[in-house]
N, C-alpha and C positions, 0 to 999 in steps of 0.2 A: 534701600541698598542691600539690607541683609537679606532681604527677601528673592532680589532678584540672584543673589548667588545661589540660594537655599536652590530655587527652580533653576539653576543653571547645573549644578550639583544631580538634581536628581533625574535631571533628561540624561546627566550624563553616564549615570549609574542605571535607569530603563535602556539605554541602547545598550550596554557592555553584556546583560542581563539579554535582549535581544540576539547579539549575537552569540553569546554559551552556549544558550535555546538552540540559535540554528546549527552551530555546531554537531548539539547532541543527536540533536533531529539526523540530521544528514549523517551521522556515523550508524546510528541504530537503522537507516533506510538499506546504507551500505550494508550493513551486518546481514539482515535479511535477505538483501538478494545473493551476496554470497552463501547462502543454506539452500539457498533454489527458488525462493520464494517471489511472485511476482508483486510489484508495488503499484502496478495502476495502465490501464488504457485496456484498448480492446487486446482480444489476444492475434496472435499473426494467422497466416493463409494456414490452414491445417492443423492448428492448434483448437482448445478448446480451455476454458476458465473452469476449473474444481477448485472447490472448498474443499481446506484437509483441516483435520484437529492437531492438535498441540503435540499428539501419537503419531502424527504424519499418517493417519487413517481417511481416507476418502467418505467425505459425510455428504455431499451432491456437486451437482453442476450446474454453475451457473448460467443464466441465459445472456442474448445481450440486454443489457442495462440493468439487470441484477447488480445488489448490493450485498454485502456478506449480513450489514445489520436490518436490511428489509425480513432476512429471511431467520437468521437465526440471531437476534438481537442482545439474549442472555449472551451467549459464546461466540459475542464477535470479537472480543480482547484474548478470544485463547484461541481464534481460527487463523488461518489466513490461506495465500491462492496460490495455484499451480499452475501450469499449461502443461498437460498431456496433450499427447497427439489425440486427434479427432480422428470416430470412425472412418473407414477408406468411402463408404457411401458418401460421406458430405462432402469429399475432398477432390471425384471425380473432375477435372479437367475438360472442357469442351475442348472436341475432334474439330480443329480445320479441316 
């Protein structure tokens, strides 16, 4: 009997611990995209995915399926991503 508390007790202390977690998670995701910072997928029609440093200095661009830690693995915890507009050549429009 004392045992089934003991494990009743501690699933119940791994979820509160669970959701903290997702808490902090999701405020620190918010944080970032309020600075301008993108969090994840392709980027839209006329954009384009850069890698900036921690300076907000432009260090490359990425392609599609590019990862920040494929490429630069040391300084993927002080990078993260942008979307600039992409050159006017890629963004050309087909004439009906």
């Amino acid at each position: 009997m004392g045992s089934d508390l003991q494990k009743m007790i501690k699933r119940k202390m791994a979820g509160e611990y669970s959701r903290e977690l997702s808490h902090k998670v999701f405020a620190g995701q918010c944080r970032l995209i309020e600075l301008g910072f993108r969090q994840g997928g392709p980027a839209g029609y006329g954009l384009r995915r850069q890698m900036i440093d921690q300076d907000r200095q432009p260090k490359s661009l990425l392609g599609p399926g590019e990862r920040i830690r494929g490429i630069y693995p040391a300084s993927s915890s002080t990078s993260a991503r942008t979307c600039p507009p992409a050159a006017p050549t890629g963004t050309a429009s087909a004439a009906w």
